[in-house]
Structures are given as structure tokens and as C-alpha cells.
C-alpha positions as CSV (number, residue, x, y, z in Angstrom):
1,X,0.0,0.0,0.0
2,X,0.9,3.4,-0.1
3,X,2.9,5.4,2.0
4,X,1.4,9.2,2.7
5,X,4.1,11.8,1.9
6,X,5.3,9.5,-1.6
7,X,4.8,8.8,-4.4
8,X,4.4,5.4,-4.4
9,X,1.7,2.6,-5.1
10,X,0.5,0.1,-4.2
11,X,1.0,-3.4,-5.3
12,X,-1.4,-6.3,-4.9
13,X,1.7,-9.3,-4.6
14,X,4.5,-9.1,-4.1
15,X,4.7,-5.9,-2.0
16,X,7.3,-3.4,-3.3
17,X,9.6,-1.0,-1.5
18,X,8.7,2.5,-2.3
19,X,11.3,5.5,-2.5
20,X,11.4,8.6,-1.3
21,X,13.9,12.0,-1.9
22,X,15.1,13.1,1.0
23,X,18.4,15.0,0.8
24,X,19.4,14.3,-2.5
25,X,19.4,10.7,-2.2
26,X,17.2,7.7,-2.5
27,X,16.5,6.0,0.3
28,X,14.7,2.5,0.5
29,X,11.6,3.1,3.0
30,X,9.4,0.0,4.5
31,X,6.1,-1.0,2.2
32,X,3.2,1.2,3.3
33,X,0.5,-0.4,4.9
34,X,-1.3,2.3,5.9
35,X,-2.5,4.4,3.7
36,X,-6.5,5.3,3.9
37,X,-8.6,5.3,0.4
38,X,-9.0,9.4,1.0
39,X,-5.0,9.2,0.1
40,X,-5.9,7.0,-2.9
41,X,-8.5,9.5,-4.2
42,X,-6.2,12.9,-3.2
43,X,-2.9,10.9,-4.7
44,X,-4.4,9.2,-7.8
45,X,-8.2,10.0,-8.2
46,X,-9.3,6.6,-7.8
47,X,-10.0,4.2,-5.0
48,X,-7.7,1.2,-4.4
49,X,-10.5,-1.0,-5.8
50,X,-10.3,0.7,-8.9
51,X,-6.8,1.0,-9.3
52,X,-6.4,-2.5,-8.7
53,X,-8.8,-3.5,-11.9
54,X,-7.4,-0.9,-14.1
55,X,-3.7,-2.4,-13.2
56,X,-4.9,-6.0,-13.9
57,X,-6.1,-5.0,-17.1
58,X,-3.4,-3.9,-18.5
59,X,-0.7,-5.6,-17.0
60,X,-0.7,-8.4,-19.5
61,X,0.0,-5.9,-22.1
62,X,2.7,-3.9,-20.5
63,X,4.8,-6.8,-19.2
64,X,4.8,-8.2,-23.2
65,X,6.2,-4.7,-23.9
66,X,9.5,-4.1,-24.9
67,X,10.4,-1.5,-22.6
68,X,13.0,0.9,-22.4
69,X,13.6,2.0,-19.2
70,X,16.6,2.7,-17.1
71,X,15.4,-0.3,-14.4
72,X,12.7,-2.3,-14.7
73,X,9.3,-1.3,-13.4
74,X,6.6,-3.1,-12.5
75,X,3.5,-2.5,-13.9
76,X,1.5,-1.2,-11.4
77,X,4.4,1.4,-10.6
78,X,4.1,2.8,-14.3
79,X,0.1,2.8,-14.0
80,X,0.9,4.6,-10.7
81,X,3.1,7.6,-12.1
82,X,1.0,8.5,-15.3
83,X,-2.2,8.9,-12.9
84,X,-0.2,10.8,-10.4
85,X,1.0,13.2,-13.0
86,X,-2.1,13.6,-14.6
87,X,-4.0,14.5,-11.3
88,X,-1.0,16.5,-9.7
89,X,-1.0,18.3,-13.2
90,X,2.8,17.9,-12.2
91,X,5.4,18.9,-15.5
92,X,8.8,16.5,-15.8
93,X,10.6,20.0,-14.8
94,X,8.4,20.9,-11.7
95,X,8.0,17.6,-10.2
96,X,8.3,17.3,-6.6
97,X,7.7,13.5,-6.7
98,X,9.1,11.3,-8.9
99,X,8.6,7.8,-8.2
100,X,11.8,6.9,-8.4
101,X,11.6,7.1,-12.1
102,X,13.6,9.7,-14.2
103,X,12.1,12.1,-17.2
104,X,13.5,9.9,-20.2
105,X,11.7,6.9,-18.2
106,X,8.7,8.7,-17.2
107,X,7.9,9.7,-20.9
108,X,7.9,6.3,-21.8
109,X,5.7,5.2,-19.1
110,X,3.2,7.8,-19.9
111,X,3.6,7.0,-23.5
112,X,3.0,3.3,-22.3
113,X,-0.3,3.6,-20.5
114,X,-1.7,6.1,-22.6
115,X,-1.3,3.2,-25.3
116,X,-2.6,0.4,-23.4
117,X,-6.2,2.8,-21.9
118,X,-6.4,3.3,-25.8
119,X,-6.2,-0.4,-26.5
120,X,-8.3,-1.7,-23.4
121,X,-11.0,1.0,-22.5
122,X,-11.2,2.8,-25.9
123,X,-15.3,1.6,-25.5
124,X,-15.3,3.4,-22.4
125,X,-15.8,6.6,-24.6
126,X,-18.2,5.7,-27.0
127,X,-21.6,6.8,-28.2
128,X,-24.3,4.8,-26.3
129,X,-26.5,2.1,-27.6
130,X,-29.0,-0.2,-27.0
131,X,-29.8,-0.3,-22.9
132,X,-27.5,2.5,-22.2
133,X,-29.0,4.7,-25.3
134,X,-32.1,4.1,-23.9
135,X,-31.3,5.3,-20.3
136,X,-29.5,8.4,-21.6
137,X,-33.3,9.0,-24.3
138,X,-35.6,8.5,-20.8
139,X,-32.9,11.0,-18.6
140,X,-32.9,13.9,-21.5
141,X,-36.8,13.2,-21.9
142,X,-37.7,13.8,-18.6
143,X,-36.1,17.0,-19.0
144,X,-38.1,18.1,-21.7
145,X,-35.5,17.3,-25.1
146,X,-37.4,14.1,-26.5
147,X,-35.2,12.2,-28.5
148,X,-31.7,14.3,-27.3
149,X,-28.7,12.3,-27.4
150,X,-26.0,14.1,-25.5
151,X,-24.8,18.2,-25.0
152,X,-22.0,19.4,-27.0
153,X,-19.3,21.6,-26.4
154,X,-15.5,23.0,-26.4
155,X,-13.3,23.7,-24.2
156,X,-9.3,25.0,-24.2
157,X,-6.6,23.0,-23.2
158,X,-4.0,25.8,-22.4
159,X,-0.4,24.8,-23.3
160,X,3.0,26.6,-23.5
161,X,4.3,27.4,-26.5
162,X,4.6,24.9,-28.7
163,X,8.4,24.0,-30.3
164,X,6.6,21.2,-33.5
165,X,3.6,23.5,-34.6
166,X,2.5,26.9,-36.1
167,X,2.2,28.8,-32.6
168,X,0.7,32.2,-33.5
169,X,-2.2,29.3,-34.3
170,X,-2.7,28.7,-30.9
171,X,-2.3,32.2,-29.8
172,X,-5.5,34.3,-28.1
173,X,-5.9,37.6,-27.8
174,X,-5.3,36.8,-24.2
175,X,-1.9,35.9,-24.6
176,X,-2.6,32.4,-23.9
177,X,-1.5,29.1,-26.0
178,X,-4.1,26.6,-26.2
179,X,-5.8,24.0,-28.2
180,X,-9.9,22.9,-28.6
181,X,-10.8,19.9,-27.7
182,X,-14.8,19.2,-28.3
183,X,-16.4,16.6,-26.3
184,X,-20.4,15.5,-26.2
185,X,-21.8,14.1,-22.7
186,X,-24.7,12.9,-21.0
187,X,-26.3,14.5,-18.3
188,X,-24.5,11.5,-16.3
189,X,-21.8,13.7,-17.3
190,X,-20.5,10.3,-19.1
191,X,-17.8,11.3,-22.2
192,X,-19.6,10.3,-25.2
193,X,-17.6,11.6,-27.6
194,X,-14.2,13.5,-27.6
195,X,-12.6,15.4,-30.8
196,X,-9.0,17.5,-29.9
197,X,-6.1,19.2,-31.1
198,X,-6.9,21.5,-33.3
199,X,-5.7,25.5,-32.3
200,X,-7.5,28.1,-30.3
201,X,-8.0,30.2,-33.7
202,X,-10.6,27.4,-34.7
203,X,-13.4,28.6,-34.2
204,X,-16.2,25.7,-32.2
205,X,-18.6,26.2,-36.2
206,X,-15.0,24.7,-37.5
207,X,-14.0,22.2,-35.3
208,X,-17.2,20.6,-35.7
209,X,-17.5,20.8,-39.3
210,X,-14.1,19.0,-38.9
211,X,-15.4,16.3,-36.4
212,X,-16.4,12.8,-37.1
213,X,-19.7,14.0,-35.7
214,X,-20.5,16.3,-38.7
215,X,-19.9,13.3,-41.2
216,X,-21.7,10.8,-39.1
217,X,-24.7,13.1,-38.7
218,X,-24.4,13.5,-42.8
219,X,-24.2,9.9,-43.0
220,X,-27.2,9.0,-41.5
221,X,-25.1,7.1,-38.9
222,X,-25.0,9.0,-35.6
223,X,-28.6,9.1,-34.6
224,X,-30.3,5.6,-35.5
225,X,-33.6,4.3,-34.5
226,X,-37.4,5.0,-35.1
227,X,-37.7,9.3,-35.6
228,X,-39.7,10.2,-32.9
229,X,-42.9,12.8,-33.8
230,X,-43.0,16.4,-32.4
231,X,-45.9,19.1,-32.8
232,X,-46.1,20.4,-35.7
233,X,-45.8,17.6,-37.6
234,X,-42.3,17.9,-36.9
235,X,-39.8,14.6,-37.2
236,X,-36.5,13.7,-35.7
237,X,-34.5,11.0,-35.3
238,X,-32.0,12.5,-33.1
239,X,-30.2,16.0,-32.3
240,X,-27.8,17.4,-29.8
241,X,-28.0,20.4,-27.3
242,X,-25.8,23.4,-27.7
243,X,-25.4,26.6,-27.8
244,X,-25.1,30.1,-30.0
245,X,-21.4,28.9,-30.7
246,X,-22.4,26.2,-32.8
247,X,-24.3,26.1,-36.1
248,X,-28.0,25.4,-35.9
249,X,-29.2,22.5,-37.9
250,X,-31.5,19.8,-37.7
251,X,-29.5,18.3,-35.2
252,X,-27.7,20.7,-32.7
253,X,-30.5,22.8,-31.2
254,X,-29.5,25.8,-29.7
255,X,-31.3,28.5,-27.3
256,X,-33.1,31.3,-28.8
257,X,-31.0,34.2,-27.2
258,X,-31.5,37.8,-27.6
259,X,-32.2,40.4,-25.2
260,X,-35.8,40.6,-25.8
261,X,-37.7,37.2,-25.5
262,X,-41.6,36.5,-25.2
263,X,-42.5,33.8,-22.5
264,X,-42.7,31.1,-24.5
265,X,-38.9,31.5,-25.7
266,X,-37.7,32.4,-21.9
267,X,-38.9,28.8,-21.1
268,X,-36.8,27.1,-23.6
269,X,-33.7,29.1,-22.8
270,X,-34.2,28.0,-18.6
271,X,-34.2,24.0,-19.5
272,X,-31.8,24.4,-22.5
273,X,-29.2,26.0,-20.1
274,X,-30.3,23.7,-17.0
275,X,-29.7,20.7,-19.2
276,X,-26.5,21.7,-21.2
277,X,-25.4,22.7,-17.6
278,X,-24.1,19.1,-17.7
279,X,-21.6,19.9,-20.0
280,X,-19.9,22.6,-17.9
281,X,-20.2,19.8,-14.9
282,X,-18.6,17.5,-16.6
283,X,-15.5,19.6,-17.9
284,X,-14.8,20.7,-14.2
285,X,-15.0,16.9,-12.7
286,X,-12.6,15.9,-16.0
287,X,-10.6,18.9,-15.3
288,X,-11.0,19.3,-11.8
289,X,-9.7,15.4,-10.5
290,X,-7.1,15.2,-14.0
291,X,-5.2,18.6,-13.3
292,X,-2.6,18.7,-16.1
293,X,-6.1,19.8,-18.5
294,X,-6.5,22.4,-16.0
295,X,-3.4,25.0,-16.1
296,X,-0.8,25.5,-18.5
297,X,1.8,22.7,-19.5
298,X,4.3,21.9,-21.7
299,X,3.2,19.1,-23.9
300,X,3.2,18.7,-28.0
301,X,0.3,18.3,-30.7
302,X,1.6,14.9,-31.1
303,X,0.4,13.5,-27.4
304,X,-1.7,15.7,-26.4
305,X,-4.8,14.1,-28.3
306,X,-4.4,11.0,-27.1
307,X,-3.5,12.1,-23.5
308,X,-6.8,13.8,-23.5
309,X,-8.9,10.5,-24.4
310,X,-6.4,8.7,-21.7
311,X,-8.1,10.9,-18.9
312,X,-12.1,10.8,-20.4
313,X,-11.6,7.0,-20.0
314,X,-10.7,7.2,-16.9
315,X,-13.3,10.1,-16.1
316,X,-15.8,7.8,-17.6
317,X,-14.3,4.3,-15.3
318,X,-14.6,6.4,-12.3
319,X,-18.2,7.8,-13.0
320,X,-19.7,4.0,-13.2
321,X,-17.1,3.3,-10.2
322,X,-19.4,5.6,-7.9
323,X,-16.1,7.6,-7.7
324,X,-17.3,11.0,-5.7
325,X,-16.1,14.3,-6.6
326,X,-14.4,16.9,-4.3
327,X,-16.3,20.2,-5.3
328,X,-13.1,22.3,-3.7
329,X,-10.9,21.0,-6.4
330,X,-12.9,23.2,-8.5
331,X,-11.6,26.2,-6.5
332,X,-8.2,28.4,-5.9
333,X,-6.7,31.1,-4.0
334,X,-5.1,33.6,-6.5
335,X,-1.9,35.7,-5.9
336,X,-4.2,38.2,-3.8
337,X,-5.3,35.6,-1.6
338,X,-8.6,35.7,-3.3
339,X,-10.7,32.6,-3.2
340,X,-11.9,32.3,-7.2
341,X,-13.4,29.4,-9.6
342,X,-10.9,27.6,-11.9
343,X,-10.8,28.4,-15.3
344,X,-12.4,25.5,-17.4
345,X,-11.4,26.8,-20.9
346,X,-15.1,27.4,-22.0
347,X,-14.7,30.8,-24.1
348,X,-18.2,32.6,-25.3
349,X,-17.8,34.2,-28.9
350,X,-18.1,37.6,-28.4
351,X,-21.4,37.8,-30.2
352,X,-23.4,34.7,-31.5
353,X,-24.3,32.9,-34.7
354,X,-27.0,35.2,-36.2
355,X,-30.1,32.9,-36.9
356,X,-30.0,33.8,-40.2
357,X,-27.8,31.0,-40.5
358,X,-29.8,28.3,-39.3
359,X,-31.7,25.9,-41.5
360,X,-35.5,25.8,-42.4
361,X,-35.4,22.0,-40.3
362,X,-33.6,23.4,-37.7
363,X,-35.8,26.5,-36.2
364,X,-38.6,24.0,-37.2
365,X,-37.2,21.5,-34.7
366,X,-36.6,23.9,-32.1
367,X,-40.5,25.5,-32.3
368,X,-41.6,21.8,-31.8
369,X,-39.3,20.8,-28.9
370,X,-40.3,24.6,-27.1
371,X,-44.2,23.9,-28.0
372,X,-44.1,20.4,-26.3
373,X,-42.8,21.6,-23.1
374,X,-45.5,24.2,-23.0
375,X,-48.1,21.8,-23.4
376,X,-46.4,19.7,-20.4
């Protein structure tokens, strides 16, 4: 077990001597037996449990890997170190605890278990069917949104400058270096779907014109099933919630907006933003327990895409896990001393897509969806 004060991990058999930095040196320090699960979930965002099953998946894998480390690890002890720095949001240069493993090792263990989360729990982020689609149809339902398969939004990743890409690309007018990632979730705040790496001057109509979701949705392939009848004689088969970032079609739906609304419209706009309020949920528990996402850190366009996926699997694992959420990781005391929110990288457009742009199907859809809940 772990000892508090390391960085170490547990290991189911045999037990393993974990290290610890103390005056320059390494010193060998007695297995730690007794560490609480509250250390587990501060340390590595999981219970031992969990960290257990994820470390028995994919230990097969790892050990058939040919690894090039400076001394062998064990498995769990690589698992171990790419969760810690993911939820410390710890850099290779500012690390304060290194398991014992150097930076040339520790980017091949992250490396590693980013490749084996991909290969074992890539279905942990995938878009629902059959019981689960129909759990996540019944939840939005209930809401009002009939038919509604998921919210949709972006958020930035902020990163320092980047050394392999164009970076006035993913330079703000804030100063800041970042890049989009666009992720759809239920109001479970489950990770449905995640799209990322393209650069903060995307703008969220772009990215998602880029997305799988936009050629899927083309296709005839994202929403499946019966359509589903509205008022107004109004069919759908399926559609997404968003908001006045994203194009209106016939399957985003967006709020109305605008500074003068009639009743009818104000209503929509309450249980569009109550529902979609899952999406900003979701990106502060993903954020929130898997730090790195959350600040600024050195990283390349290369990685970071599938470093992103690596932590909504796990975001997704410790939702079905009954994993709680600490709401204070959501808050931090600034150079003043002032108590303040994080910043979750969701950026408003200055002014929104003008509803000129939106399709004949599209403000039909949304009339229907508004017209049912008034007749609720």
C-alpha cells in the first residue's frame, strides 16, 4: 500500500519498496500499509478497488512490452506515475515527486499507459446504444428534449508554446497558448464523444465541421432508431443540445438568445441552459480530478490528443465506479489571496451565430421541442 508523503503505489503481490527523496538521495523506505482510500483519491483520483482493476487490465499488455527503461518497473508502478501526473497536473521539470523514475523513463511510461487505456477501454468513450442509449433518451426526456442524445461543447486545453507547430495558431488575444478539444456528454456527465487538437484560432462552427460527428450526422449514422414525432408535424431522429457557438441545424439545437424574449422562448432558454449545464459539470470533474487539463503545460500536438482521451476514460471508469467528486478541487486562492473558480477553458464568442444562418429543419425543430414543453 501506499505510504502518505510519496509517491508510491501500491502493489497487490508481491509488495514493493517504495522510494522517497530526501536529501538528494534515494533511500529504500518499509512498504506502506497504511494508507487510507482518502490518500488513494487525493494521490491518484481513484480508489484502491479501482486502481487495482485498471492495473490487472493492463498488465498483460505492459509486461509483453519491450520497454526501455533505465530499471525495470513493474506495472502497477508505471500505472501509478502516469495517474499521479495527470492529477497532480505535475510537468517532468516541476516535479516534486518522482517515483523513483527519471524524465526519459517517465515519458515512456506515460507514452505506455496512454497506449494500453487506448487499447483496453477505448469503449469506455463511445456513443451509447442499445440499454445505455435508452437510459440516456428516458434521462434527456424527462427534461423536456425528447429524442436528445448528448450536450456538446468545447473547451481550451492551455499549453505553453509549442516547439513542433505553427504557434501564432494557438495564440488568443489573451496571450494564452491553447488548443480545442470538443467533447459530447450525457447528463451523467459520461464522455460520449471527444474530438482535440486543433488550435484556439478554430473557431467551435469549424471544429465541428471537422469532427467525425458532422460526417456521421451527414451519413445517417450518428442518430439511428425510429424518428420520434414532435408538434407540428415535426420529425426527428436524433439531435444534440448546444449553444449560440455552434451552427443550428437539424440536429444541434440551440437557445433562442437575444435580449428581448416573449415567455414562450424564456422557457426554452431555462431547460436548455439547465440541461446543457451538464456539459460545464462534466469539464470541471474531468478537469478538476485530472489537473494537467486544468493549467498551463508543456506538452506537443503529437500527445496531447491522445493524453486527452487517456483521462475521459478514466473520467468515464470512475463515474460507473461511484467515484465522488471533491467540489473544492474546483476552486483556488489567486496571488491576492482571493478565493476564485478555476478556469475550465469554455470561451463565449463575443457575439453569437445570427439565426439567419440556421436551416429551415432546424428552427422547425426547435419550435416543436419549445411547443411540447408548453403543453407539459
Amino acid at each position: 500500500m501506499l505510504r502518505p508523503g510519496c509517491g508510491g503505489l501500491p502493489r497487490a503481490t508481491p509488495r514493493w519498496w517504495v522510494k522517497q527523496r530526501t536529501g538528494g538521495t534515494w533511500e529504500d523506505l518499509r512498504p506502506a500499509d497504511d494508507a487510507t482510500e482518502e490518500y488513494f483519491r487525493d494521490k491518484l483520483r481513484m480508489s484502491p478497488r479501482v486502481l487495482r482493476e485498471i492495473v490487472e487490465n493492463l498488465s498483460p499488455i505492459l509486461e509483453r512490452r519491450v520497454t526501455f527503461y533505465r530499471e525495470p518497473l513493474q506495472p502497477d508502478h508505471i500505472v501509478a506515475y502516469a495517474l499521479y501526473r495527470w492529477a497532480s497536473g505535475e510537468t517532468y521539470e516541476s516535479s516534486s515527486c518522482g517515483f523513483g523514475i527519471g524524465k526519459a523513463s517517465g515519458l515512456v511510461a506515460v507514452r505506455d499507459v496512454i497506449a494500453m487505456l487506448l487499447s483496453v477501454y477505448r469503449e469506455k468513450v463511445a456513443w451509447p446504444t442499445r440499454v445505455r442509449k435508452a437510459v440516456v433518451l428516458r434521462v434527456f426526456a424527462d427534461k423536456g428534449f425528447l429524442n436528445c442524445h448528448g450536450c456538446i461543447d468545447c473547451t481550451h486545453i492551455y499549453i505553453d508554446k509549442l516547439a513542433n507547430a505553427a504557434p501564432e495558431e494557438y495564440y488568443d488575444c489573451k496571450r494564452r497558448f491553447s488548443a480545442v478539444a470538443q467533447v459530447v456528454v450525457d447528463l451523467d456527465l459520461r464522455v460520449l464523444h471527444v474530438f482535440v487538437g486543433y488550435p484556439e484560432s478554430c473557431h467551435d462552427v469549424r471544429v465541428i465541421h471537422l469532427s467525425s460527428l458532422w460526417s456521421r450526422a451527414a451519413a445517417g449514422e450518428l442518430f439511428t432508431g425510429p424518428p420520434v414525432l414532435l408538434p407540428f408535424q415535426v420529425q426527428t431522429n436524433g439531435y444534440l443540445l448546444g449553444d449560440n457557438s455552434d451552427p443550428p441545424n437539424e440536429w444541434i439545437v440551440v437557445p433562442y438568445g437575444g435580449t428581448t424574449q416573449t415567455p414562450f422562448e424564456v422557457r426554452f432558454d431555462n431547460k436548455q441552459k439547465t440541461a446543457r449545464g451538464a456539459v460545464e459539470r462534466a469539464f470541471g470533474r474531468l478537469k478538476g480530478m485530472w489537473r494537467l487539463f486544468l493549467g498551463w503545460h508543456k506538452t506537443n500536438m503529437e500527445t496531447l490528443p491522445q493524453q486527452f482521451m487517456a483521462v475521459c476514460i478514466l473520467h468515464n471508469i470512475l463515474i460507473v465506479a461511484g467515484i465522488p467528486f471533491d467540489e473544492n478541487l474546483l476552486w483556488e486562492v489567486d496571488a491576492n489571496g482571493v478565493r476564485r473558480r478555476v478556469d475550465l477553458g469554455i470561451q463565449r464568442p463575443p457575439r453569437p451565430l445570427c439565426i439567419e444562418t440556421s436551416t429551415g429543419e432546424a428552427v422547425m425543430l426547435r419550435q416543436a421541442l419549445a411547443e411540447r414543453m408548453m403543453q407539459r
